[in-house]
C-alpha positions as CSV (number, residue, x, y, z in Angstrom):
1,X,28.6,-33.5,-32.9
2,X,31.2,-31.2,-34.7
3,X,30.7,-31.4,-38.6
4,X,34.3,-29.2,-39.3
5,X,35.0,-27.9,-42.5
6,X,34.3,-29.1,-45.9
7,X,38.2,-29.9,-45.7
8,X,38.0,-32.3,-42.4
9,X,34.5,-34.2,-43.8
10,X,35.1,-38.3,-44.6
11,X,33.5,-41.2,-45.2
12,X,32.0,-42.8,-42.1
13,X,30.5,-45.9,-41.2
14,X,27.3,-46.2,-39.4
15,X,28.8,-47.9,-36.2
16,X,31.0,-44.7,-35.6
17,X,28.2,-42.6,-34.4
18,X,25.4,-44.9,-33.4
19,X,25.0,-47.1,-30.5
20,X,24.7,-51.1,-31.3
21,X,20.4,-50.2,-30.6
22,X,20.1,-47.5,-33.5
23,X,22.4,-49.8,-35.8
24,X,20.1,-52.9,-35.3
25,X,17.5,-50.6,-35.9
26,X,18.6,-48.7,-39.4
27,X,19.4,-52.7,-40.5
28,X,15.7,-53.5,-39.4
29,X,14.4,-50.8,-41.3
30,X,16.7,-51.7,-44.6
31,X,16.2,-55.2,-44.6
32,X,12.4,-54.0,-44.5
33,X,12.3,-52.2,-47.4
34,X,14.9,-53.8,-49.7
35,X,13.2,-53.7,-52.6
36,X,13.1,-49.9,-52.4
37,X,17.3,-50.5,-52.7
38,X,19.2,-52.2,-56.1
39,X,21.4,-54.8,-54.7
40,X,23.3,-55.1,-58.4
41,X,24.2,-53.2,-61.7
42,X,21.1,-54.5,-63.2
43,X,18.6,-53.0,-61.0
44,X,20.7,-49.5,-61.6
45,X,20.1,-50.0,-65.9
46,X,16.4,-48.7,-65.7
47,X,17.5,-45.8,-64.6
48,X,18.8,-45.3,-68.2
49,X,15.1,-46.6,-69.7
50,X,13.2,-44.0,-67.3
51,X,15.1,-40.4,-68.1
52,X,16.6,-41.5,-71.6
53,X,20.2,-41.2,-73.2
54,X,22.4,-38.5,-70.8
55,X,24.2,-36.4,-73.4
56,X,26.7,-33.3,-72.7
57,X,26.2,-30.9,-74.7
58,X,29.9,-29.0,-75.7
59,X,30.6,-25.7,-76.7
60,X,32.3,-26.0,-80.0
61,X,34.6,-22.9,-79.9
62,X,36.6,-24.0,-76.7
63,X,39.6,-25.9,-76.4
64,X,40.5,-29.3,-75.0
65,X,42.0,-29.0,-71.9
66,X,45.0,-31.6,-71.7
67,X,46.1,-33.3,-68.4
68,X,47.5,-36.4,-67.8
69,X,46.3,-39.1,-66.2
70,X,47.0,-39.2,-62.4
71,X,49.2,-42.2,-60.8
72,X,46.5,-44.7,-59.2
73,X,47.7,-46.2,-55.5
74,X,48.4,-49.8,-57.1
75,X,46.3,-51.3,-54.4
76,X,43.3,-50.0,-56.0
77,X,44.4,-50.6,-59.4
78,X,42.9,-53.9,-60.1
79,X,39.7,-52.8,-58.3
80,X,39.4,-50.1,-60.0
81,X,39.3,-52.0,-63.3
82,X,37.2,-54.6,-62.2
83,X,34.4,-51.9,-61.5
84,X,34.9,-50.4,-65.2
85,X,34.8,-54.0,-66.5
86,X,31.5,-54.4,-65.2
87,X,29.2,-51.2,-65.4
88,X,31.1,-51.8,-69.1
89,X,29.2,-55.0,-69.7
90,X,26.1,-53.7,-68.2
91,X,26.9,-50.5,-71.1
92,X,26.0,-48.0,-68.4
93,X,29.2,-46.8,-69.9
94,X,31.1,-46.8,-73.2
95,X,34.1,-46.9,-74.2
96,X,35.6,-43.8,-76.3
């Protein structure tokens, strides 16, 4: 199988390069150890308990760099903000 360039790489699906055997296998093995795998937002939060409070730590001599924001496909738009809504109310983010 040809990788290509870093350029050329996308998402794929398992189905694409594994027969209907190897598929029904990987699901085997998954469904097995499923607890090993968060299934929700919830199960993601201890992550947060285990390593503590991410910061980012800024250099305070540099300068803001100012873009703005690029047009979103509006096809995505309302997913998009359904997924902020909600790892919102789990306050794996904040608002700033």
């Amino acid at each position: 199988m040809n990788i290509g360039t870093e350029a050329e790489k996308k998402f794929a699906k398992i189905g694409e390069y594994w027969d209907d055997a190897i598929v029904n296998k990987f699901i085997e093995l998954l469904h097995k150890y499923k607890g090993f795998f968060p299934t929700n937002l919830l199960d993601l939060k201890g992550i947060i308990g285990d390593l503590g409070i991410m910061k980012i730590t800024l250099k305070l001599d540099t300068k803001p760099i100012k873009q703005r924001p690029y047009h979103l496909n509006t096809k995505y738009k309302e997913k998009v903000h359904l997924e902020l809504d909600k790892i919102l109310e789990e306050c794996i983010i904040e608002p700033i």
